[in-house]
C-alpha beads as a LAMMPS data file, in Angstrom:
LAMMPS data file: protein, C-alpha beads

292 atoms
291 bonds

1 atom types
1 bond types

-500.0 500.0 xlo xhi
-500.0 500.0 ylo yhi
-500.0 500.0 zlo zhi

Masses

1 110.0

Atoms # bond

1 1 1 -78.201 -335.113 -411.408
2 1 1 -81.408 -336.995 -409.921
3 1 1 -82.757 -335.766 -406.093
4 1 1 -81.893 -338.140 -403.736
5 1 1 -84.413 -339.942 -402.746
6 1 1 -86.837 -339.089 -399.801
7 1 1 -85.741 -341.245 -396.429
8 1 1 -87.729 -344.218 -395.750
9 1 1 -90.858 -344.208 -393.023
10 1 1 -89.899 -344.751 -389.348
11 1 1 -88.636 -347.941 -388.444
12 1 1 -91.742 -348.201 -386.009
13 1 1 -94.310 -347.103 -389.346
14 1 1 -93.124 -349.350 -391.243
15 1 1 -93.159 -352.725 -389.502
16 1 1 -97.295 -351.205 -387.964
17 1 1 -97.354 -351.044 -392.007
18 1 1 -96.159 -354.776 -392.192
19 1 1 -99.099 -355.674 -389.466
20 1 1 -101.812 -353.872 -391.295
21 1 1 -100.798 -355.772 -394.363
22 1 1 -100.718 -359.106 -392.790
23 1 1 -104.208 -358.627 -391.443
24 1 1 -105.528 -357.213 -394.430
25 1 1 -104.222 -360.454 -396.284
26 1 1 -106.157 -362.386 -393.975
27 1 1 -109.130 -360.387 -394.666
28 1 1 -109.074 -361.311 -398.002
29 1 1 -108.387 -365.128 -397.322
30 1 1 -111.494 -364.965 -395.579
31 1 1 -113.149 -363.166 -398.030
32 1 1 -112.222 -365.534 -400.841
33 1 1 -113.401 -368.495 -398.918
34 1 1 -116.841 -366.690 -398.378
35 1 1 -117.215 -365.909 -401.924
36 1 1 -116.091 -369.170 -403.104
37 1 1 -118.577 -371.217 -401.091
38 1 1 -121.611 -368.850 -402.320
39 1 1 -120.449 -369.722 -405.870
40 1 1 -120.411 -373.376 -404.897
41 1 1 -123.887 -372.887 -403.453
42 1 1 -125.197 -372.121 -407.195
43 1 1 -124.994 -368.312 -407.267
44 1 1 -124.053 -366.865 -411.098
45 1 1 -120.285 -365.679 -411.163
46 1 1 -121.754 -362.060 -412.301
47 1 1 -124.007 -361.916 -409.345
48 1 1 -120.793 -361.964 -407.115
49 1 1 -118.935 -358.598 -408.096
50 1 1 -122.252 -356.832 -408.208
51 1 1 -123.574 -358.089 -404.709
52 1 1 -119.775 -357.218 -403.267
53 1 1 -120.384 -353.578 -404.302
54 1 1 -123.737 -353.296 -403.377
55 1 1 -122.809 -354.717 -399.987
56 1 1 -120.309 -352.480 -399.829
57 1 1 -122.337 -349.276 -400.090
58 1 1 -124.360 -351.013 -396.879
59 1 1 -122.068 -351.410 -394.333
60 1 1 -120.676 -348.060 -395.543
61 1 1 -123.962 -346.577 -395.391
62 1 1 -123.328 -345.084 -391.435
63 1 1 -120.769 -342.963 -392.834
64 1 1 -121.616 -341.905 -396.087
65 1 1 -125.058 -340.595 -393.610
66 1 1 -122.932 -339.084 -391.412
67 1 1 -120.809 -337.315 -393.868
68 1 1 -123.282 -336.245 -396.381
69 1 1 -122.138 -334.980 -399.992
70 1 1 -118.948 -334.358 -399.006
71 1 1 -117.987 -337.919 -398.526
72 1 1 -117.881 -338.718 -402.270
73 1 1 -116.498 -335.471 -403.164
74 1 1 -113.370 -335.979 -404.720
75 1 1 -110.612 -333.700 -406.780
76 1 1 -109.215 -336.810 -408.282
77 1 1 -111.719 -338.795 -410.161
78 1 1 -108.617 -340.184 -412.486
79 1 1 -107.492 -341.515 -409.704
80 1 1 -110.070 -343.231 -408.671
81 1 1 -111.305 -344.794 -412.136
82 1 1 -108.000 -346.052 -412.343
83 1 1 -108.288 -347.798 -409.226
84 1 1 -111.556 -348.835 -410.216
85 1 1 -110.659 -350.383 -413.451
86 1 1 -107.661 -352.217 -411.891
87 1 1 -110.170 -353.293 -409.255
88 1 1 -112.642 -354.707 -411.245
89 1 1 -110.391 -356.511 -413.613
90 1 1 -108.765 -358.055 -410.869
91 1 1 -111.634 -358.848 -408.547
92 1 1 -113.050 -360.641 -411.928
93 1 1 -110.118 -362.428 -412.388
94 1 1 -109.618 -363.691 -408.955
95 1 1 -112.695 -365.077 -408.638
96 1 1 -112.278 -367.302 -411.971
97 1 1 -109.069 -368.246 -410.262
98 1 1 -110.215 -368.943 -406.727
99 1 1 -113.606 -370.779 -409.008
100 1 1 -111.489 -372.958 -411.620
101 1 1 -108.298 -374.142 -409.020
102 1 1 -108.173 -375.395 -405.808
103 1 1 -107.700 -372.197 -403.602
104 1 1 -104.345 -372.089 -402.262
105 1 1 -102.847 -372.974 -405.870
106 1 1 -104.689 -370.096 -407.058
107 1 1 -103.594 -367.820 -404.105
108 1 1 -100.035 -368.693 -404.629
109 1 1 -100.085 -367.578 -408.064
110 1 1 -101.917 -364.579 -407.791
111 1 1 -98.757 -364.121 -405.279
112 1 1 -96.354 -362.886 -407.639
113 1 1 -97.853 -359.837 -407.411
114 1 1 -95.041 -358.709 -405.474
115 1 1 -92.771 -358.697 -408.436
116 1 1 -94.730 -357.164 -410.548
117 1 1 -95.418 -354.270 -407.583
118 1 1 -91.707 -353.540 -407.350
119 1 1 -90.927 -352.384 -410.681
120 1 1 -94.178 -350.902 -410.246
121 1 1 -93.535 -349.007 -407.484
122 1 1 -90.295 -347.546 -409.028
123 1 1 -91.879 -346.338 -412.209
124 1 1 -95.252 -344.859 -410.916
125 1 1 -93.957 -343.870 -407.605
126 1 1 -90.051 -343.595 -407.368
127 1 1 -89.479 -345.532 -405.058
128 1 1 -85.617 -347.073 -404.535
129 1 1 -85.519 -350.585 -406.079
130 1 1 -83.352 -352.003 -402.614
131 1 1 -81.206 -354.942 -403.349
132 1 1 -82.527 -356.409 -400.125
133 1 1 -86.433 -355.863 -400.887
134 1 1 -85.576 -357.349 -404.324
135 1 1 -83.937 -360.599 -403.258
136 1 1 -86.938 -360.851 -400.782
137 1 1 -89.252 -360.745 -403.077
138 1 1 -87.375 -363.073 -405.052
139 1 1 -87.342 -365.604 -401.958
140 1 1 -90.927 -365.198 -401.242
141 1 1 -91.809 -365.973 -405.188
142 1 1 -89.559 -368.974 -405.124
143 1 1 -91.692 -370.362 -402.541
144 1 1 -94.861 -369.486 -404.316
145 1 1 -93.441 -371.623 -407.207
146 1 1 -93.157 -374.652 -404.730
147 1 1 -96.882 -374.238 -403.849
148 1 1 -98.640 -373.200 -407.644
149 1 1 -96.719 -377.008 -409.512
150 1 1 -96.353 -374.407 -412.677
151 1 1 -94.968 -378.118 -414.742
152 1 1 -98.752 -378.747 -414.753
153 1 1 -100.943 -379.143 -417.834
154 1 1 -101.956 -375.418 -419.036
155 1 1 -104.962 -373.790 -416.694
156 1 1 -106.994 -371.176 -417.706
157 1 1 -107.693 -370.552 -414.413
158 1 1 -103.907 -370.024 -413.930
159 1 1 -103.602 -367.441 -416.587
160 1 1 -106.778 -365.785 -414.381
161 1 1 -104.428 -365.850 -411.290
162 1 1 -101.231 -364.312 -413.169
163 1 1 -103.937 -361.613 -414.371
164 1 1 -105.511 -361.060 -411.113
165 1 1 -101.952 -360.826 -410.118
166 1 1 -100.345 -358.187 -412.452
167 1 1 -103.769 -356.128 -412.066
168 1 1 -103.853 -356.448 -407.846
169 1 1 -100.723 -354.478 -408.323
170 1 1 -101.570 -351.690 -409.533
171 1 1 -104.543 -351.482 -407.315
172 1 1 -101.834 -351.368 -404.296
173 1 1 -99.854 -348.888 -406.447
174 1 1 -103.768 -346.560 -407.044
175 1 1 -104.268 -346.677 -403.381
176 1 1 -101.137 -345.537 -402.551
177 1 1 -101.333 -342.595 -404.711
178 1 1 -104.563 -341.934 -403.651
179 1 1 -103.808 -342.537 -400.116
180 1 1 -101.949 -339.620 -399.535
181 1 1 -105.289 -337.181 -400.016
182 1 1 -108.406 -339.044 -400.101
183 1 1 -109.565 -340.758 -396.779
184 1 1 -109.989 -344.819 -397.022
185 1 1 -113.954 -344.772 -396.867
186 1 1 -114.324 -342.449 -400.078
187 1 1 -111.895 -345.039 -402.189
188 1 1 -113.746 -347.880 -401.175
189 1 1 -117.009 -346.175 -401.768
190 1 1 -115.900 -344.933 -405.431
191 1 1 -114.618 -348.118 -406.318
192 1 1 -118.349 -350.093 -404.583
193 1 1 -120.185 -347.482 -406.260
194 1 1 -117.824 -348.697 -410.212
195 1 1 -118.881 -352.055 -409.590
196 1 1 -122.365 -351.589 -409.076
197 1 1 -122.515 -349.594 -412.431
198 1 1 -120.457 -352.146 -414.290
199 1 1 -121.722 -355.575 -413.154
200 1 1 -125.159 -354.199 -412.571
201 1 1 -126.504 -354.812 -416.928
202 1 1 -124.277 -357.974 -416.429
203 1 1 -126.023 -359.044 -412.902
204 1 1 -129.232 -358.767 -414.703
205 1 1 -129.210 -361.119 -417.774
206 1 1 -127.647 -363.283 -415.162
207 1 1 -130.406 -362.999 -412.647
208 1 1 -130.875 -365.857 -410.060
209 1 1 -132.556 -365.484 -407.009
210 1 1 -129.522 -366.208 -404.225
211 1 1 -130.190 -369.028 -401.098
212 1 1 -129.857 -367.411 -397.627
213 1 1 -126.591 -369.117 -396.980
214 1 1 -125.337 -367.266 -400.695
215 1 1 -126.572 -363.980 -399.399
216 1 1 -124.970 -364.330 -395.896
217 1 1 -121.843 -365.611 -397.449
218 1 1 -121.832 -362.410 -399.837
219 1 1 -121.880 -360.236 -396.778
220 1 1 -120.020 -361.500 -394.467
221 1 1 -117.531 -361.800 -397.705
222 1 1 -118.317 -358.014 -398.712
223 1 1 -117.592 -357.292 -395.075
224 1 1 -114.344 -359.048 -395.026
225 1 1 -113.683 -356.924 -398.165
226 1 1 -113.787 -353.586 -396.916
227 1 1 -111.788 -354.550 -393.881
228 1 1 -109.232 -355.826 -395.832
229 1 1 -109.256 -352.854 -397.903
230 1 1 -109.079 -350.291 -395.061
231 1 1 -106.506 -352.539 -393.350
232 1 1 -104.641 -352.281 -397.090
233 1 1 -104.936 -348.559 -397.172
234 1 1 -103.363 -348.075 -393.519
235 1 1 -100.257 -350.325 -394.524
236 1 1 -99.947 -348.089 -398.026
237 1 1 -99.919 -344.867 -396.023
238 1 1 -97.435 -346.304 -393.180
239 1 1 -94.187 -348.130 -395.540
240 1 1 -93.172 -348.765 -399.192
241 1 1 -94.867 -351.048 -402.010
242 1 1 -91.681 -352.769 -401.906
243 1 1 -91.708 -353.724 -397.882
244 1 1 -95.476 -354.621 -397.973
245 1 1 -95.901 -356.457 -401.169
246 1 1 -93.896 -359.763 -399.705
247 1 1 -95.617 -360.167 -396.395
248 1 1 -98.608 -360.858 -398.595
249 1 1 -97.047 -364.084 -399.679
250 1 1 -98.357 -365.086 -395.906
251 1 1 -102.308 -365.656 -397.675
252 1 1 -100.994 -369.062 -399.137
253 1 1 -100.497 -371.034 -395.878
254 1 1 -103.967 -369.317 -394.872
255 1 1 -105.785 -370.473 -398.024
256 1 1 -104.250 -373.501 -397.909
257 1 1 -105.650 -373.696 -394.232
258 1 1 -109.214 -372.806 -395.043
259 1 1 -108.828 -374.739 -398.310
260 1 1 -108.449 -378.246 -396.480
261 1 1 -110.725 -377.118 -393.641
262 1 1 -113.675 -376.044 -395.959
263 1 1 -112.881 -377.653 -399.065
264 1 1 -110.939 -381.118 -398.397
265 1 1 -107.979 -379.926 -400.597
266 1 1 -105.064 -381.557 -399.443
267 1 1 -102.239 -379.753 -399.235
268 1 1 -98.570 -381.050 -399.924
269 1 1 -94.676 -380.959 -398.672
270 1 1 -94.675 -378.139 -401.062
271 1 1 -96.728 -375.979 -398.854
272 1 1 -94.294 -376.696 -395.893
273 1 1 -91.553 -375.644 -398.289
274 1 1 -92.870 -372.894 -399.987
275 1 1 -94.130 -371.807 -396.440
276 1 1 -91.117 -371.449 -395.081
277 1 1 -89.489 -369.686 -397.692
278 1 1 -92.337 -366.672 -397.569
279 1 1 -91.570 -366.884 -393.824
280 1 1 -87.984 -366.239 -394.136
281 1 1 -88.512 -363.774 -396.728
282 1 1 -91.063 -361.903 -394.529
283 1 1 -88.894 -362.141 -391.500
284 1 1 -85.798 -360.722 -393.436
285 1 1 -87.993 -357.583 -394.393
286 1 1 -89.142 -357.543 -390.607
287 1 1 -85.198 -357.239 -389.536
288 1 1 -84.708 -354.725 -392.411
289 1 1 -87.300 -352.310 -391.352
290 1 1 -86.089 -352.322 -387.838
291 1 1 -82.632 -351.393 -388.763
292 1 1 -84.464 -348.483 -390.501

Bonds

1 1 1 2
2 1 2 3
3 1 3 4
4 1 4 5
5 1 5 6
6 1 6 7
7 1 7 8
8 1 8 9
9 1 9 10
10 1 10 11
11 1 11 12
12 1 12 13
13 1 13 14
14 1 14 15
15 1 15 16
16 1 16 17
17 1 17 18
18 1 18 19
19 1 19 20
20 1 20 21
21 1 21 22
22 1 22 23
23 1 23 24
24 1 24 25
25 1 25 26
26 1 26 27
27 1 27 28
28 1 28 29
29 1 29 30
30 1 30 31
31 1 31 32
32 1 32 33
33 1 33 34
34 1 34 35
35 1 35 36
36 1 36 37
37 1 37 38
38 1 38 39
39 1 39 40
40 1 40 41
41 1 41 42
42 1 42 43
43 1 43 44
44 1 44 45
45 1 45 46
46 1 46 47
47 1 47 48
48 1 48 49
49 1 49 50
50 1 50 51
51 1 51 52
52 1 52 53
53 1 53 54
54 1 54 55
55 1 55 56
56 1 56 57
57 1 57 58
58 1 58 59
59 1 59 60
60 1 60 61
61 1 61 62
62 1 62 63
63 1 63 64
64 1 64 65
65 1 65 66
66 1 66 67
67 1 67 68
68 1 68 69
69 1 69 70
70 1 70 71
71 1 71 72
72 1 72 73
73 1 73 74
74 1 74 75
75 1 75 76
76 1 76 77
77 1 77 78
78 1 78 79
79 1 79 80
80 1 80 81
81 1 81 82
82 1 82 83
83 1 83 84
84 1 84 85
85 1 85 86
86 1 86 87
87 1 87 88
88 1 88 89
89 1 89 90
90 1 90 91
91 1 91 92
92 1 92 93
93 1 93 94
94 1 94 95
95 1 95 96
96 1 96 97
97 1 97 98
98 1 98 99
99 1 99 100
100 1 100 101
101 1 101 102
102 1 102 103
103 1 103 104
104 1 104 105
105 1 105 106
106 1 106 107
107 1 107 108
108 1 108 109
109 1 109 110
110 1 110 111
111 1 111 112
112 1 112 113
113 1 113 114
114 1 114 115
115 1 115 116
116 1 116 117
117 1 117 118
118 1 118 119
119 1 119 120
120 1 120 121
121 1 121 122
122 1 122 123
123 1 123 124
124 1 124 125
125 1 125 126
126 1 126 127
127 1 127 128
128 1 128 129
129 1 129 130
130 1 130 131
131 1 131 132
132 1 132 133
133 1 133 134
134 1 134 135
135 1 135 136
136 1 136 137
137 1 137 138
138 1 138 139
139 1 139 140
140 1 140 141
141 1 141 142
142 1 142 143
143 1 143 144
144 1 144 145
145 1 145 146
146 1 146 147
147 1 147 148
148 1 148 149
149 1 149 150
150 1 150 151
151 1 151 152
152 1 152 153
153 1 153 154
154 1 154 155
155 1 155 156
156 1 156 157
157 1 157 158
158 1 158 159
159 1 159 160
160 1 160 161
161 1 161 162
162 1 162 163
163 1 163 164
164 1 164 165
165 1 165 166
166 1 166 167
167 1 167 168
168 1 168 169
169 1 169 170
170 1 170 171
171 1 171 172
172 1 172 173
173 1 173 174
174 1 174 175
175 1 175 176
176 1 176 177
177 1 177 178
178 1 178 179
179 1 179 180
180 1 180 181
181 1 181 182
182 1 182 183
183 1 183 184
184 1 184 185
185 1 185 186
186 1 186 187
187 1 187 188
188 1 188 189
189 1 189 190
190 1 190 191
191 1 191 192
192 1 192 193
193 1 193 194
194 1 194 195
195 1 195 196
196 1 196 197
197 1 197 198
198 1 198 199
199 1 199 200
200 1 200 201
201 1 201 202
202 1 202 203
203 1 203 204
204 1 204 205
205 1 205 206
206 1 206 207
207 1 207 208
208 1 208 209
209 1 209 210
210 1 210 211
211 1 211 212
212 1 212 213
213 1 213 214
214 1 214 215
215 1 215 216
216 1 216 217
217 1 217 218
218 1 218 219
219 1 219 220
220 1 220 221
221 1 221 222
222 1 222 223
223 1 223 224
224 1 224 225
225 1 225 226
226 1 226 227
227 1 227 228
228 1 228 229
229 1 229 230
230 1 230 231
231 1 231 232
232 1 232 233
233 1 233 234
234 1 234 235
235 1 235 236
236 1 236 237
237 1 237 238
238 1 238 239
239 1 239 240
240 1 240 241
241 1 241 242
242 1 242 243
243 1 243 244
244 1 244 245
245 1 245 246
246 1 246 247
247 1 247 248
248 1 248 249
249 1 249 250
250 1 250 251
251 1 251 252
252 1 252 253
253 1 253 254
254 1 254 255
255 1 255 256
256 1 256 257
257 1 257 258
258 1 258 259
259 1 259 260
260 1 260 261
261 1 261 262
262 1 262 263
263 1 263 264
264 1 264 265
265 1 265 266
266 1 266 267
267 1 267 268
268 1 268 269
269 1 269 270
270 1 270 271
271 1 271 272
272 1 272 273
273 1 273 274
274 1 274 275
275 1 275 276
276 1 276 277
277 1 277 278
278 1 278 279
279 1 279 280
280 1 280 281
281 1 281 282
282 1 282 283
283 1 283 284
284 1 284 285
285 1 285 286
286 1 286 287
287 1 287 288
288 1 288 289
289 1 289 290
290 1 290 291
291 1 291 292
C-alpha cells in the first residue's frame, strides 16, 4: 500500500505562493516585451540568450562578491544542468515565438504549460493530481484556446510556443527540486553562467555590434529576468506545481496589454473571453487554497 501523501502547505503559504507567481509572470511579460523590441531594433536572435546570461552574472555580481566560492558551490550539478538544458531550450524557443507571432498569441500558447506541469508534477514529484486543480487547469487552457485562434494556417512560430511550453515546465518542475537545498541566487547563476557557455561560439559568428537602446533593452530585460526568476523560486518553495501553474495563465491579458501599447496589435473579443475564463480559473484555485 502507497504512503499517504504529505499534507498540503498552509493555507496562508500557498495563496503568498499564488502572489509570488503572479508577479513573477509579470516579470516575464516585461521581460519579453524588452527583448522583443531589442530584436526589432536589429540585434541577431543569438546575441539575445548570450547577452541575458551575461547580464545576468552583472546584476548578480554584488553577491557572488559577497559570497565568494561558496556561492557556486553546489552538491547537485545534475540538477542544475537539467535546469539548464530545459532553460535554454525554452528561453530559445520563446523568443522565436514571442519573434515570429504577435505577442499575446504567442504567450497564450506557451500557456498550456500548465497541463503539461500537472502530470509533471505527479511523476517527478508526487504530487496528488486534485480533481479541482485539474478542472482548473482545464478552465484556464480553454481560455488560452480562445486567445491563440489554433483553426489558423500552420505557424512555426506556434510549434516554438507549444515547445517553449512543454520545456518551461520542467524548468518549474527543476526549480522546485532544486529549491528545497540550493538558495535562488546560485540557480540563477548556474543556469546565467550555461548560457554564456552555450550561446557564447553561437554569439560570435553572429556578431553585431548592439544600438544603445538594444543594450538597455537587454538589461533592463535581463533584469526583469532574474526577478522573475527569484519571484518563481519563492512561489515553488511556498505551494504545489499544480496551484501555481494556472495563475500563470494571467501573462496573456498582460502581453496582450503591452502588445497593443508597444506594438499596435489589436487584440479581440477573444481576449475578453479567454480573460475571463483564466480569471475564474485563478480565482477558483484562490478559494481552494484558503479552504486549505
Amino acid at each position: 500500500m502507497n504512503a499517504a501523501p504529505a499534507a498540503g502547505p498552509p493555507r496562508s503559504r500557498a495563496l503568498a505562493g499564488m502572489g509570488f507567481m503572479l508577479s513573477a509572470t509579470l516579470a516575464f511579460a516585461a521581460m519579453g516585451a524588452c527583448f522583443r523590441l531589442a530584436l526589432e531594433d536589429g540585434l541577431p536572435l543569438a546575441l539575445v540568450p548570450f547577452a541575458r546570461g551575461a547580464f545576468t552574472l552583472l546584476i548578480l555580481s554584488p553577491w557572488l562578491l559577497r559570497q565568494g566560492p561558496s556561492a557556486l558551490a553546489t552538491r547537485r550539478p545534475k540538477g542544475h544542468l537539467a535546469r539548464g538544458a530545459a532553460g535554454i531550450a525554452s528561453f530559445m524557443l520563446y523568443l522565436l515565438a514571442v519573434h515570429w507571432m504577435p505577442l499575446a498569441d504567442a504567450i497564450a500558447i506557451m500557456q498550456a504549460r500548465p497541463l503539461w506541469a500537472l502530470p509533471l508534477a505527479v511523476l517527478l514529484l508526487g504530487e496528488r493530481l486534485r480533481r479541482e486543480r485539474v478542472l482548473a487547469a482545464l478552465l484556464g487552457f480553454a481560455g488560452v484556446l480562445a486567445i491563440a485562434r489554433p483553426d489558423g494556417d500552420f505557424s512555426f512560430g506556434a510549434v516554438a510556443a507549444v515547445g517553449s511550453g512543454i520545456t518551461g515546465a520542467l524548468v518549474i518542475i527543476c526549480m522546485k527540486r532544486l529549491g528545497g537545498t540550493e538558495p535562488g541566487p546560485r540557480i540563477i547563476a548556474w543556469y546565467a553562467i550555461l548560457s554564456i557557455l552555450v550561446w557564447g561560439p553561437v554569439s560570435a559568428l553572429f556578431w553585431r555590434t548592439p544600438s544603445l537602446l538594444a543594450l538597455a533593452l537587454l538589461l533592463a530585460g535581463s533584469a526583469a529576468a532574474v526577478l522573475g526568476d527569484m519571484l518563481m523560486q519563492a512561489a515553488a518553495r511556498r505551494a504545489e506545481i499544480g496551484l501555481l501553474a494556472p495563475v500563470e495563465y494571467v501573462g496573456i491579458p498582460a502581453s496582450a496589454v503591452i502588445g497593443f501599447l508597444l506594438f499596435a496589435e489589436q487584440p479581440g473579443w477573444r481576449l475578453a473571453i479567454g480573460t475571463g475564463l483564466m480569471l475564474a480559473a485563478t480565482v477558483w484555485l484562490a478559494r481552494g487554497a484558503r479552504r486549505g
